[in-house]
C-alpha atoms as an extended CHARMM CRD file, in Angstrom:
* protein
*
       172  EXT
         1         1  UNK       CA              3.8670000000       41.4660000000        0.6740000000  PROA      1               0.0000000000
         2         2  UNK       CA              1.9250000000       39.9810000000        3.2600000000  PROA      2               0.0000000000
         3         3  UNK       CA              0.0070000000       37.5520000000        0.7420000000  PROA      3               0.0000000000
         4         4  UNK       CA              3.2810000000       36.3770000000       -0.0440000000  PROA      4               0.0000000000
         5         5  UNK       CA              4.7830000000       35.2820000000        3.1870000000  PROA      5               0.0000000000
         6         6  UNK       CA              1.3920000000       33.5750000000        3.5550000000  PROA      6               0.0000000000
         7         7  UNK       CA              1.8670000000       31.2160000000        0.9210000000  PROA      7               0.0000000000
         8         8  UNK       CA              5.8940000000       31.0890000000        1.3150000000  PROA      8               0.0000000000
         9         9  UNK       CA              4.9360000000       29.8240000000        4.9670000000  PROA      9               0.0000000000
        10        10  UNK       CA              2.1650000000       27.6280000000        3.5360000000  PROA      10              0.0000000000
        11        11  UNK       CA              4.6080000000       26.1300000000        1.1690000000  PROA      11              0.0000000000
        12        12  UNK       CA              7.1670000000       25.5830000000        3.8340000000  PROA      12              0.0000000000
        13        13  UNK       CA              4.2210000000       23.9650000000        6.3700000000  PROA      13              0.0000000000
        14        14  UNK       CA              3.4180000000       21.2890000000        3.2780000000  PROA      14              0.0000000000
        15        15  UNK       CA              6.6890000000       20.6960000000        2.6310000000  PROA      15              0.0000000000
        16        16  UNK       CA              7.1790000000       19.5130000000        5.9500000000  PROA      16              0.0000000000
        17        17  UNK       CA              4.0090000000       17.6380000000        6.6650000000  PROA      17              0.0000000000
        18        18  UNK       CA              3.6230000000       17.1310000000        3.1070000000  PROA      18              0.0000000000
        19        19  UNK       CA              4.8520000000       14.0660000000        1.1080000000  PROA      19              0.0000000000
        20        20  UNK       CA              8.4740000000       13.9930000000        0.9310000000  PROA      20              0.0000000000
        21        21  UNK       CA              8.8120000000       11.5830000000       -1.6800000000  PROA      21              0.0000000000
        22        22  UNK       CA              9.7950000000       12.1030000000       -5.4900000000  PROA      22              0.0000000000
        23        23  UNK       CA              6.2990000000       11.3900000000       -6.7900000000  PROA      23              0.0000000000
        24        24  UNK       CA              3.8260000000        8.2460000000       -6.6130000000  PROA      24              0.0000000000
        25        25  UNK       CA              3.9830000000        5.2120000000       -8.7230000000  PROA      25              0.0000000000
        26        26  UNK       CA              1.2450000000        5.4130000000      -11.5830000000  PROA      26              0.0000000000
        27        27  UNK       CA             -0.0790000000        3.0560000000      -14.1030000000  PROA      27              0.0000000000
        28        28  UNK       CA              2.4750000000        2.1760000000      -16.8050000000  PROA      28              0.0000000000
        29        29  UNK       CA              5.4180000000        2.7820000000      -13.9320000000  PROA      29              0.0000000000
        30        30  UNK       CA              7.3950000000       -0.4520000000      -13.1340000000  PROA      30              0.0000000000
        31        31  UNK       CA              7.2220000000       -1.0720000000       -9.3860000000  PROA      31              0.0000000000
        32        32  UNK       CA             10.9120000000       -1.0520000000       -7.6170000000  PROA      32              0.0000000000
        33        33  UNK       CA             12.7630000000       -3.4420000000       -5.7930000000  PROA      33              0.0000000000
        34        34  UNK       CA             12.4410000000       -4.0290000000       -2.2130000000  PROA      34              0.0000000000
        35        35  UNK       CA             12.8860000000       -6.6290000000        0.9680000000  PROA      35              0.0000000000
        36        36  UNK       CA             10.8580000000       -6.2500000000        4.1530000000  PROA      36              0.0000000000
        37        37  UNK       CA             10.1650000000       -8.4640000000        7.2030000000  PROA      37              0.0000000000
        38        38  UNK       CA              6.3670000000       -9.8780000000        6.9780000000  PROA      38              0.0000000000
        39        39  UNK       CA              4.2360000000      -10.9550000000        9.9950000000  PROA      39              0.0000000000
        40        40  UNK       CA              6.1700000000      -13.8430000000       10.5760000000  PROA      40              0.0000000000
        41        41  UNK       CA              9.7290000000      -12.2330000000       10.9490000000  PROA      41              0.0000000000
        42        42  UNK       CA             10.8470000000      -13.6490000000        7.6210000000  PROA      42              0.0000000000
        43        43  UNK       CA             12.8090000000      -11.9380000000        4.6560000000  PROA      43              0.0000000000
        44        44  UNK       CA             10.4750000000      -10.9990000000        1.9750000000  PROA      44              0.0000000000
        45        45  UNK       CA             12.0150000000      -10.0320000000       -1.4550000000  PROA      45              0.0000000000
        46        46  UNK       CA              9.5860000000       -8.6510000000       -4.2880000000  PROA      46              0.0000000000
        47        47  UNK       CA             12.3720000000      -10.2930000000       -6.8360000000  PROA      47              0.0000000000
        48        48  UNK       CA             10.7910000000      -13.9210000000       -5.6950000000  PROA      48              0.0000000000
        49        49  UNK       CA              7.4020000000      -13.4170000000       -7.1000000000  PROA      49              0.0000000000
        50        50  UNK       CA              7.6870000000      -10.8210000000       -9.7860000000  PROA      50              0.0000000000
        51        51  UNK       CA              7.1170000000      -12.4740000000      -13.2920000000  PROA      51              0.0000000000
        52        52  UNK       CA              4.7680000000      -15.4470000000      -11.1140000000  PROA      52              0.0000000000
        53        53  UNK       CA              1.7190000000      -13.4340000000      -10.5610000000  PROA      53              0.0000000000
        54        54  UNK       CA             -0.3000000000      -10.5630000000      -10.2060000000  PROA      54              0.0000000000
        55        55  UNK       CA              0.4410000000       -8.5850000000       -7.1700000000  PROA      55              0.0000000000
        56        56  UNK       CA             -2.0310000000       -6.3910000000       -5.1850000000  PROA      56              0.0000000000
        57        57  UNK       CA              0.0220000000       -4.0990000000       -2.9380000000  PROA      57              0.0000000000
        58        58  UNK       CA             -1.7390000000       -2.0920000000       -0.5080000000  PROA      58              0.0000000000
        59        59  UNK       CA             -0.4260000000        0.9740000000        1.4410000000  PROA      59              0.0000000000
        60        60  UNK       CA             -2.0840000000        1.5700000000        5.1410000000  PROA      60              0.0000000000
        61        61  UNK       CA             -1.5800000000        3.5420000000        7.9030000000  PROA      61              0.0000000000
        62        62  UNK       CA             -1.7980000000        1.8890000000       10.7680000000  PROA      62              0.0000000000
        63        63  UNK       CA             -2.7170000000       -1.6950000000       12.0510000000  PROA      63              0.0000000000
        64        64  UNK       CA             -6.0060000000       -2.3550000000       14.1460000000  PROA      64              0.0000000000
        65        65  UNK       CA             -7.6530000000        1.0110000000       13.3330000000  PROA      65              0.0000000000
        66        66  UNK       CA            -11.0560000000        1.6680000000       11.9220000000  PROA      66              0.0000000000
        67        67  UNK       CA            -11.1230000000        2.2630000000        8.4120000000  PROA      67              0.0000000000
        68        68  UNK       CA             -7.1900000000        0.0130000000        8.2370000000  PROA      68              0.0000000000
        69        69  UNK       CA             -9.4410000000       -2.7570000000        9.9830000000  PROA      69              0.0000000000
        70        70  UNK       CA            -12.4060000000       -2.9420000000        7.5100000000  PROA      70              0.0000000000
        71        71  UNK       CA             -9.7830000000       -2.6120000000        4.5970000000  PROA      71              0.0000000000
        72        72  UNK       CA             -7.7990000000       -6.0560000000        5.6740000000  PROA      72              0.0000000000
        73        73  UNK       CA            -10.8560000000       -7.7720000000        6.1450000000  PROA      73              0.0000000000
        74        74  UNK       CA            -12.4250000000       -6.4820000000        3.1790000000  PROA      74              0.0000000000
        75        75  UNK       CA             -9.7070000000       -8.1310000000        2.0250000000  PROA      75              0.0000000000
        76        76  UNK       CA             -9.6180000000      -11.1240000000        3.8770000000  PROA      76              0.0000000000
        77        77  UNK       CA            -13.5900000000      -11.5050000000        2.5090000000  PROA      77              0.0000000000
        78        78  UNK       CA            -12.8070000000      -11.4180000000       -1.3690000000  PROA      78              0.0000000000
        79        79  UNK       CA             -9.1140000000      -13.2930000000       -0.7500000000  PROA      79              0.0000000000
        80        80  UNK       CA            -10.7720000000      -16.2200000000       -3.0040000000  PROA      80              0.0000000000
        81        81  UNK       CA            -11.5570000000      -13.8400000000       -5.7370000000  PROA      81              0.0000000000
        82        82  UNK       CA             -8.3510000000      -12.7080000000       -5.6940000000  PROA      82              0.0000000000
        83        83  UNK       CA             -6.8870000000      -16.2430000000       -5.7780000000  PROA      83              0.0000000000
        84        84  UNK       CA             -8.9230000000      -16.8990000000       -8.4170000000  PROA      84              0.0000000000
        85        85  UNK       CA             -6.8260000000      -14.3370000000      -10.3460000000  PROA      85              0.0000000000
        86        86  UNK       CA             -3.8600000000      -16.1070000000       -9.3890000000  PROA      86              0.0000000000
        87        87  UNK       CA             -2.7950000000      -12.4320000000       -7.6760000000  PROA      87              0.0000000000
        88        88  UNK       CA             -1.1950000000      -12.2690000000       -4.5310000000  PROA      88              0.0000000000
        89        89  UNK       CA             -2.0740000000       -9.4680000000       -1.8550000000  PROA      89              0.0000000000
        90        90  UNK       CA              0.4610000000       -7.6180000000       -0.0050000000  PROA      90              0.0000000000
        91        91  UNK       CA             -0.4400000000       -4.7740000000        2.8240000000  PROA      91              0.0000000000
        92        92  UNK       CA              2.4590000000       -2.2920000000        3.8770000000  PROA      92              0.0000000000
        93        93  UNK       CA              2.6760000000       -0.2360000000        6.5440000000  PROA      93              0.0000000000
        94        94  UNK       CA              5.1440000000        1.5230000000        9.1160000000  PROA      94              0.0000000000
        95        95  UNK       CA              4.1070000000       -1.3760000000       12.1300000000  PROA      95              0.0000000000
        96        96  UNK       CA              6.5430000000       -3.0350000000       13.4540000000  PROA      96              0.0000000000
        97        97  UNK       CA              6.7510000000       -7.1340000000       13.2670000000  PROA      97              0.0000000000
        98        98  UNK       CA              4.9760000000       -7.8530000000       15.8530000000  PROA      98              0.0000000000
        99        99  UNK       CA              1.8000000000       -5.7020000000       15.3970000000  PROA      99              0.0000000000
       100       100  UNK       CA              1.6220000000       -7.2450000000       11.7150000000  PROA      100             0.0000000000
       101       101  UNK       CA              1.6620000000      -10.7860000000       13.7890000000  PROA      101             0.0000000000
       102       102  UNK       CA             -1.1390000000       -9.6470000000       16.0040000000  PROA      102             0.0000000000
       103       103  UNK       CA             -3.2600000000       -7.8300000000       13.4200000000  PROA      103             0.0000000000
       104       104  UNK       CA             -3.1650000000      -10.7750000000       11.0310000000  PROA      104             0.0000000000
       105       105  UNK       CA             -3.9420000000      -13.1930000000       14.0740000000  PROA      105             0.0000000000
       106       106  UNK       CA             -6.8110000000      -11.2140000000       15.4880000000  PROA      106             0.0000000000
       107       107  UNK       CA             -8.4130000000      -10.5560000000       11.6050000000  PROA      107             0.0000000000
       108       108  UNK       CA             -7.7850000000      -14.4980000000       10.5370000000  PROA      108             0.0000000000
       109       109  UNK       CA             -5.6730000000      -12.2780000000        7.7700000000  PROA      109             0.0000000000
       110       110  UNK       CA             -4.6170000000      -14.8460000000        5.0280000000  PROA      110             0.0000000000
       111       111  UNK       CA             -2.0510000000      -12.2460000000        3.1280000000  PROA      111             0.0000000000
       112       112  UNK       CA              1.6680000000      -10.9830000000        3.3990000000  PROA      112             0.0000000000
       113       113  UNK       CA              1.7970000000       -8.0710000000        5.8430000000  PROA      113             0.0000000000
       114       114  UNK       CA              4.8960000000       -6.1150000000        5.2400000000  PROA      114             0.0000000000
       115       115  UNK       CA              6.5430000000       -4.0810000000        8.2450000000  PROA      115             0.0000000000
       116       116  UNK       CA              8.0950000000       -0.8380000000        6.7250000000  PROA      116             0.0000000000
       117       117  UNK       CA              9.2670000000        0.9140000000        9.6410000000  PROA      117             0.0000000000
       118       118  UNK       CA             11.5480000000        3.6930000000        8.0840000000  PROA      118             0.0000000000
       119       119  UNK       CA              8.8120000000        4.0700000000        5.4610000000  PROA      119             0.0000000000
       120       120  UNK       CA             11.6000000000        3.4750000000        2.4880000000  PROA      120             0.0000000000
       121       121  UNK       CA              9.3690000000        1.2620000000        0.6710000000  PROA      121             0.0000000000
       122       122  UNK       CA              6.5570000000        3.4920000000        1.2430000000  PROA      122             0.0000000000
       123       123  UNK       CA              8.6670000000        6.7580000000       -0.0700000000  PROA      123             0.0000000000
       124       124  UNK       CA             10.1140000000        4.2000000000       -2.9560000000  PROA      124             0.0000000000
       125       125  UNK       CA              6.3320000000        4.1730000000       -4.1670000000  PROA      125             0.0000000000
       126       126  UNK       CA              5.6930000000        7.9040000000       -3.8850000000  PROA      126             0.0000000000
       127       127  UNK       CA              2.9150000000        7.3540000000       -1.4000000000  PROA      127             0.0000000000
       128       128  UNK       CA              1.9070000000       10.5320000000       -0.6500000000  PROA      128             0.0000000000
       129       129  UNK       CA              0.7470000000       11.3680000000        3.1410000000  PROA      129             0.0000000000
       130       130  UNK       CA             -2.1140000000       14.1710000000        4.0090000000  PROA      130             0.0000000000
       131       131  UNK       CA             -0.2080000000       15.9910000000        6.9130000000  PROA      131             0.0000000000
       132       132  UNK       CA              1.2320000000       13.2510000000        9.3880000000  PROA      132             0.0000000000
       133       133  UNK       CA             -0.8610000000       10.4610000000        8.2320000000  PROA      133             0.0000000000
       134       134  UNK       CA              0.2020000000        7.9950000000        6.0160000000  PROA      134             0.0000000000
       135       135  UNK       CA             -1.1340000000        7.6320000000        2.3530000000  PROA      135             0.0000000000
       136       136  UNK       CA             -3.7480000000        4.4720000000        1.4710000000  PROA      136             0.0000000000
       137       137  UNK       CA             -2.8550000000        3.4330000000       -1.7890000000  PROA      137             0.0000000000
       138       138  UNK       CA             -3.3290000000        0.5660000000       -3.8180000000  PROA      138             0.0000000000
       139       139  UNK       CA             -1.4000000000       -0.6960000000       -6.5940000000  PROA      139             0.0000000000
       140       140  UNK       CA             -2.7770000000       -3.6390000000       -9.0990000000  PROA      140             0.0000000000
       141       141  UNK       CA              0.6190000000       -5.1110000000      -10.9280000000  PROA      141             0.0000000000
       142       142  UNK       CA              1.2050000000       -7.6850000000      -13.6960000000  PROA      142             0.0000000000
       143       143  UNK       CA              3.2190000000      -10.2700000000      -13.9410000000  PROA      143             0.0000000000
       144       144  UNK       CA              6.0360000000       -8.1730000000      -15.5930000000  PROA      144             0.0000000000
       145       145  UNK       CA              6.2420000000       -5.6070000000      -12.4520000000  PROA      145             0.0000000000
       146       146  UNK       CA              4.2460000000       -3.2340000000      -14.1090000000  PROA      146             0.0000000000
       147       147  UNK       CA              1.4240000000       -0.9570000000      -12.6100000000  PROA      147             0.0000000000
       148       148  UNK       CA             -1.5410000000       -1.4070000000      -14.7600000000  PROA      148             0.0000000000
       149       149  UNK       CA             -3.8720000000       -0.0360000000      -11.7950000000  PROA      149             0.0000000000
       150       150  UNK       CA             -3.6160000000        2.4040000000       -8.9010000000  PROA      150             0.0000000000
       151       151  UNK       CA             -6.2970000000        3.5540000000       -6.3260000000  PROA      151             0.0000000000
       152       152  UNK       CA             -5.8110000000        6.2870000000       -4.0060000000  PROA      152             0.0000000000
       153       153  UNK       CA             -8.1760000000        6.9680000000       -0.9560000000  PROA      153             0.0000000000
       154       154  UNK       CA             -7.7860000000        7.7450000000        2.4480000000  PROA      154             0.0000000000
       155       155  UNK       CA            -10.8500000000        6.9970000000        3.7690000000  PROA      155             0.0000000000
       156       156  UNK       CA            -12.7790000000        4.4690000000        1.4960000000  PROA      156             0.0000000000
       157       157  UNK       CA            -10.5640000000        1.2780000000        2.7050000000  PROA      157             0.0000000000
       158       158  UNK       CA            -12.8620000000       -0.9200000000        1.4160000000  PROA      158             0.0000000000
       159       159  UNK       CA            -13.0330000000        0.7560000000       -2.1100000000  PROA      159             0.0000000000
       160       160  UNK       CA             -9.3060000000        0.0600000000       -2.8810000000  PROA      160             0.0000000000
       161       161  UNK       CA            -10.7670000000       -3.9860000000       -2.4850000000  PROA      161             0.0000000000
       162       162  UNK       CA            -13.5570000000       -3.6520000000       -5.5310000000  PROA      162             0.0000000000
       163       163  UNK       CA            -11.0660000000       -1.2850000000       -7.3590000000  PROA      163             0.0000000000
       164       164  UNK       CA             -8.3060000000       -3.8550000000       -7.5110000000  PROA      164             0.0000000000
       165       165  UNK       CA            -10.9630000000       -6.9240000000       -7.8930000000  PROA      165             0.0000000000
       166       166  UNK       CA            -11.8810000000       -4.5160000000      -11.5870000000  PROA      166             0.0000000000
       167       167  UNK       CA             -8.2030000000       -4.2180000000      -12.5350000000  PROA      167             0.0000000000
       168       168  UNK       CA             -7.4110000000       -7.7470000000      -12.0000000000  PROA      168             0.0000000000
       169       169  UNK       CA            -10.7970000000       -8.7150000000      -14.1670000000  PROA      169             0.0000000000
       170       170  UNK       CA             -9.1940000000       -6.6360000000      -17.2630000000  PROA      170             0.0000000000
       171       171  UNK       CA             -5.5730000000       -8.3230000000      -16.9720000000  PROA      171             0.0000000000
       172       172  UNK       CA             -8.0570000000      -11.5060000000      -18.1920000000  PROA      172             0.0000000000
């Protein structure tokens, strides 16, 4: 009996500091429609550029810390390989506006930064979240809107940058 309150409180302690979504994205999955605010305040619509392009859309926690901050500008160093895919990179997170404008500033950060402050894009994708901190997951899309690629790792920012590079060399 006591075994079993155990892992009924267990369960109930993940499922609130778990991931509350319906389930992550994976490969074969088309991505879903969304608008955010970038780093510039404007309207950004994922409608516009599906069916142009490849898309590389990242998932972070939080702007200006450690491993976020190598993961950018791991970024930001291979942004001509990914142009040379023709793909275009997108980081989400739950920072507001502003801190997008600063964190792009301060990194010389050539990409979209999306601000996703109710973390509905975030929950649309399934991104699942280890306690209270947000999920880092990437997602390599085709031109159609479909995942053909996802990486998922918490602490290896810059991984999710050589994972995608891979992906996008196979769309070829």
């Amino acid at each position: 009996m006591k075994l079993l309150k155990t892992i009924l409180a267990m369960t109930a302690f993940l499922q609130l500091w778990g991931n509350n979504s319906q389930g992550q994205l994976k490969t074969g999955d088309k991505i879903p429609a969304f608008t955010l605010q970038d780093q510039n305040g404007k309207t950004f619509d994922i409608n516009t550029v599906l069916g142009k392009q490849p898309l590389v859309i990242y998932f972070y926690p939080k702007d200006e810390t450690s491993v976020c901050t190598k993961e950018a500008c791991s970024f930001r160093d291979s942004y001509q390989d990914f142009q040379k895919y023709g793909a275009m990179v997108i980081g989400i997170s739950a920072d507001n506006v502003a801190s997008h404008r600063s964190f792009a500033t301060h990194h010389n950060l050539p990409f979209t930064l999306l601000s996703d402050p109710k973390n509905e894009v975030r929950k649309l994708f399934g991104v699942p979240k280890t306690f209270v901190i947000p999920g880092r997951v990437t997602y390599i899309v085709d031109k159609n809107g479909v995942i053909v690629h996802e990486f998922n790792s918490l602490r290896d920012g810059e991984k999710h940058v050589t994972e995608s590079l891979a992906a996008l060399q196979k769309l070829q």
